[in-house]
N, C-alpha and C positions, 0 to 999 in steps of 0.2 A: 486117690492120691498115693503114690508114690513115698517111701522113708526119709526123703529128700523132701518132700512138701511138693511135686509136680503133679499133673495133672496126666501123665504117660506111663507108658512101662520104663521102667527102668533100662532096658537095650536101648530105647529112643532118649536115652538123660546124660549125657555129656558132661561128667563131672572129672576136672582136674585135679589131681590131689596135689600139695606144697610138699615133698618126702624130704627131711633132714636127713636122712639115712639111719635115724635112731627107730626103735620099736613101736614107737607113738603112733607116728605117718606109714609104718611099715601097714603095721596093723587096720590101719584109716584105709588104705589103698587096696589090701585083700579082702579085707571085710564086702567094699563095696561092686570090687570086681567078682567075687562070689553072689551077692546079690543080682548082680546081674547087668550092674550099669557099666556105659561106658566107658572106661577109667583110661585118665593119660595121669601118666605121673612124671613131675618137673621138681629138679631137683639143682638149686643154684651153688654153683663156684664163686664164693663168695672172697677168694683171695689168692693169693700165689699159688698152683697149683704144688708147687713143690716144699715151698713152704709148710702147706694143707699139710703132705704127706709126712712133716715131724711133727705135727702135735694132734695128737691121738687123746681121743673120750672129747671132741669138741664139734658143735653142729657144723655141718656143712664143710667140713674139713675134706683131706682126699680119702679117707678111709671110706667116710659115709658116703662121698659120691659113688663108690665101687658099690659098698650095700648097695645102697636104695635099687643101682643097677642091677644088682643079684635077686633083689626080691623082686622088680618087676621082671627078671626075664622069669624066674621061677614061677610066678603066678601067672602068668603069657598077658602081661598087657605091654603099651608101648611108653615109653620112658625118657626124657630128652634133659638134658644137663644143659643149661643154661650160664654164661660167661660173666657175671655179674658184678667184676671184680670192681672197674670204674664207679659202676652209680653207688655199691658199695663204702668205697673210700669215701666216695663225693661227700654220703647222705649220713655215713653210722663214723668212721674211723675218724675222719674231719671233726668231724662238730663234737665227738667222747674228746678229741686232744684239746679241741675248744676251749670246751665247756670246763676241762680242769683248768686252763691258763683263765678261765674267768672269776676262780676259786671255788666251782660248784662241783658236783659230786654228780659225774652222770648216768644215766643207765643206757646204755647201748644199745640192750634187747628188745628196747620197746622203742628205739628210733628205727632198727631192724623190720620192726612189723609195720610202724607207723610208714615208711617210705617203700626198701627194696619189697617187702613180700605184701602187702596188704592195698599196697599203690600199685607200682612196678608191674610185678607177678601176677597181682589181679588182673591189670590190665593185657597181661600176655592171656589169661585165661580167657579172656571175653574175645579178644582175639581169634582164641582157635575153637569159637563158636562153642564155650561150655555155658551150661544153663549154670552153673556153681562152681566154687572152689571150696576146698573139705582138706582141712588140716589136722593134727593132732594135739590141738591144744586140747587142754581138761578145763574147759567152761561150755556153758550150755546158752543155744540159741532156742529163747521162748516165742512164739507166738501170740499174742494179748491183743484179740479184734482183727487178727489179721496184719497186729504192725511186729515185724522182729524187736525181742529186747534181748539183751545180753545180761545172762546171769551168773552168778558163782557157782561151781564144780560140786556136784555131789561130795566130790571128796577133795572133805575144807583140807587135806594136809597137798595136795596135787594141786587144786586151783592157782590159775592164771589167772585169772580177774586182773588182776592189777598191770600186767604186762599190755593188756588190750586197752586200755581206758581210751587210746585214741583211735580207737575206730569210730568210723563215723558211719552212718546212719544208711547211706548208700554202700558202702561195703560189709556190714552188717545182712542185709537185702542179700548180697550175694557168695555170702559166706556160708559154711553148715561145718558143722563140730562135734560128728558124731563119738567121741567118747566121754562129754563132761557128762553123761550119768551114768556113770563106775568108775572104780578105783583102781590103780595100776597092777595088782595082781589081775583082774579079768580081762586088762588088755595084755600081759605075757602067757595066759591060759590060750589066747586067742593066735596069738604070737608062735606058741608051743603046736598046736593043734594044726597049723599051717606050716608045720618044721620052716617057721625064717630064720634067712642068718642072723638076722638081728633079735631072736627070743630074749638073749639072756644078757646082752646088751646093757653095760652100767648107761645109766642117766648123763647127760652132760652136766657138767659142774663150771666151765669157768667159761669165761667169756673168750669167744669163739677165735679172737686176734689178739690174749694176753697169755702168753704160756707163762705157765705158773704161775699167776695173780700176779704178778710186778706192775700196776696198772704205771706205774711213775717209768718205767725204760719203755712201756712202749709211749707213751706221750711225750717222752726225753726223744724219739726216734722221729717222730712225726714234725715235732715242734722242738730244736733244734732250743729254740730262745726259753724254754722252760726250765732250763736248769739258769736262770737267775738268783741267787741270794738274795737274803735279807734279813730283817729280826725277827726275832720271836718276843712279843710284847705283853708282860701282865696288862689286862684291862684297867690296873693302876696306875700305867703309865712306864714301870720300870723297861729296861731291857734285859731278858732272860738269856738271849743266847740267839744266835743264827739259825741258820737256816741254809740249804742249797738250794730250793725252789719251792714254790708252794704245792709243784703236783704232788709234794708226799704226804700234805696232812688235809681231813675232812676231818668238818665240823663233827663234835661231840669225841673226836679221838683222846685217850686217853694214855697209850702206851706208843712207843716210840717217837715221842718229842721230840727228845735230844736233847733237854735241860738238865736232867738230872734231879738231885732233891736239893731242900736248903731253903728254898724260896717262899715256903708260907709258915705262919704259925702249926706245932706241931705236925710238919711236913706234910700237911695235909696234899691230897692228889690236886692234880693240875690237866685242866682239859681243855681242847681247843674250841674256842668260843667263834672263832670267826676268821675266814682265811681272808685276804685284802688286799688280793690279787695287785689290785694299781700299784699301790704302797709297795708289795712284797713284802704285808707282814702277816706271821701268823700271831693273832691272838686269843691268849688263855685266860683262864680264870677258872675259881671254884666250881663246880655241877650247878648251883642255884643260876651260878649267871646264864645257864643253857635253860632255862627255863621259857618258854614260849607258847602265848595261847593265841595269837594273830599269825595266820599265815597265808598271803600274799602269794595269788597265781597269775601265770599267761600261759600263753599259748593253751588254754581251754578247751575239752572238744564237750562236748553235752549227748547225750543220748537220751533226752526231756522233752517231752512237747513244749512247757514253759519253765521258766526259770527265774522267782524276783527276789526281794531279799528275805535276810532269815529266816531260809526253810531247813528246818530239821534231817540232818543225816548222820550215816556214820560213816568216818572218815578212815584211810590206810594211807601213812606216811610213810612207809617202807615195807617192800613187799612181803617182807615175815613179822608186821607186824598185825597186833590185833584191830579189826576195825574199832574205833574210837567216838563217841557223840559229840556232834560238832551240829551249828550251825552255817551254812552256807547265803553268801549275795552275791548274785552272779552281774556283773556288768559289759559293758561293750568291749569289742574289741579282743575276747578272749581271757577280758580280765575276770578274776574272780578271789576271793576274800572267806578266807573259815575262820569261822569262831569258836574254840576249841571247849570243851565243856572243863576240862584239865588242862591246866598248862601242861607241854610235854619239853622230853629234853634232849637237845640231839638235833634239832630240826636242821636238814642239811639244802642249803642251794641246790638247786641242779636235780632232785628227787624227785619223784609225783606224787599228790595227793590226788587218791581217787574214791569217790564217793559212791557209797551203798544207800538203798531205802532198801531193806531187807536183804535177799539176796540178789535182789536187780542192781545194775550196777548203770549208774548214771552217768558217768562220765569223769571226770577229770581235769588235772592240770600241773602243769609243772613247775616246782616251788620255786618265786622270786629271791621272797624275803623274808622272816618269822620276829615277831617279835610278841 
């Protein structure tokens, strides 16, 4: 066997790498082009080409299509850019402007993997006859009997875990991730050692079509009817004050309301309890009111052979947060129900809860409703 899991030499193992043009993929792609395999590296234009070219430290932007080209011509493998701009909008830019006009809070990077690269991109991979596709994520593909499981990253501060919770069982089979066992200093040691352009490379930090965090101007760009009004409503019924659209506040928000003080006994703080998108209200109340131990999933993916009710897990409502003990009942149709062993606070629409038995990580879903 082969470091890949095949049953060949590595010359004979046709492995596609996904290169963002960050240090991650760079590294994934020399790595295994020195090993010996294969290697094509495919690197998707995920938006305006020109666009790309003003916002800089962002994946898949024009900077890092140049990389990723520099490091495959530099390592001599061959290297192909990909147009992906359409299914892109279709599948991640659409449904992020969505998902805030429906008052939820969404995450992008994992409809990213869930559709253009893990759907999509796989499917060009199988395409151009590769036995695999090899990224740079920091989590680790285990073995157990022969079946793949997907686990948490050696290094709990690096792990993705939470960003993949939808991969499913069949792209798992033909996925491989060779850095979740070490920590990001041994892949810039690695990085260094192969002088790539990308060594020294900061991290991406924001999401890859909102320059500067604004997430509210680009879903005002997309979705025109987003800048609606409305109140802003204590959970008591009063009216606190307006509003220009609900894309600017998620659940558990505390600072930048727009109310000001004056409104409760000893001015206590005021956080947003619930967006209501129909309505166009945003509503507050005290921290207790954000208290929630039910939470309410769909669109489900499971990486379990079964799944019945209250089985014991630990849950991550938010990708920097700690896993948590929860109860799980999984039902049809992608539905599924946690029981929280603590009530938590903050629980936002639109998020995923993804669930651990150790560091295997089971699957997922993305949050309905919390109560």
């Amino acid at each position: 066997m082969n470091s890949l899991g095949f049953d060949k030499a590595p010359k004979d193992t046709r492995v596609v790498v996904a290169m963002s043009g960050g240090v991650d993929s760079s590294v994934v792609a020399s790595l295994l082009h020195e090993e010996g395999y294969d290697v094509v590296g495919v690197t998707l234009q995920l938006y305006d080409h020109g666009l790309a070219l003003e916002k800089k430290g962002a994946c898949c932007a024009g900077q890092d299509i140049y990389d990723a080209q520099m490091v495959a011509q530099a390592r001599g493998f061959p290297h192909y850019v990909l147009n992906y701009e359409s299914k892109f909008s279709d599948a991640v830019m659409e449904d992020f402007a969505d998902s805030y006009l429906r008052g939820e809070t969404p995450i992008p990077c994992v409809r990213c993997n869930q559709t253009v690269k893990f759907r999509d991109l796989l499917a060009v991979a199988k395409d151009l006859n590769a036995d695999c596709m090899a990224t740079g994520h920091y989590i680790r593909r285990v073995l157990n009997n022969g079946k793949a499981e997907l686990h948490r990253a050696v290094d709990a501060g690096k792990d993705q875990s939470y960003f993949l919770f939808a991969t499913t069982q069949e792209q798992l089979d033909f996925l491989r991730f060779p850095l979740g066992g070490w920590g990001k200093d041994v892949t810039r040691d690695h990085a260094r050692r192969f002088g790539l352009i990308t060594a020294e490379k900061p991290d991406s930090q924001d999401i890859c079509f909102v320059p500067n965090g604004d997430y509210a101007k680009v879903v005002k760009r997309i979705r025109p009817e987003a800048q609606k009004p409305g109140d802003i409503v204590h959970i008591d019924g009063r009216v606190l004050g307006r509003h220009e659209g609900v894309v600017g506040f998620t659940v558990g928000q505390r600072k930048g309301i727009g109310i000001g003080g004056g409104h409760t006994e000893g001015n206590s703080p005021l956080y947003v309890v619930k967006v209501d998108a129909e309505k166009s209200q945003v509503v507050v109340g005290p921290r207790e009111a954000l208290a929630c131990a039910t939470v309410s999933l769909h669109q489900s993916n499971w990486l379990m052979e079964a799944a019945g009710n209250d089985m014991p897990v630990t849950v991550k409502l938010r990708s920097v947060s700690a896993p948590l003990p929860a109860r799980l009942s999984v039902g049809n149709e992608g539905v599924a129900t946690l029981t929280l062993e603590t009530p938590q606070y903050g629980i936002s629409p639109g998020q995923a809860a993804v669930c651990y038995a150790g560091d295997r990580v089971l699957g997922g879903g993305w949050i309905k409703a919390a109560a």
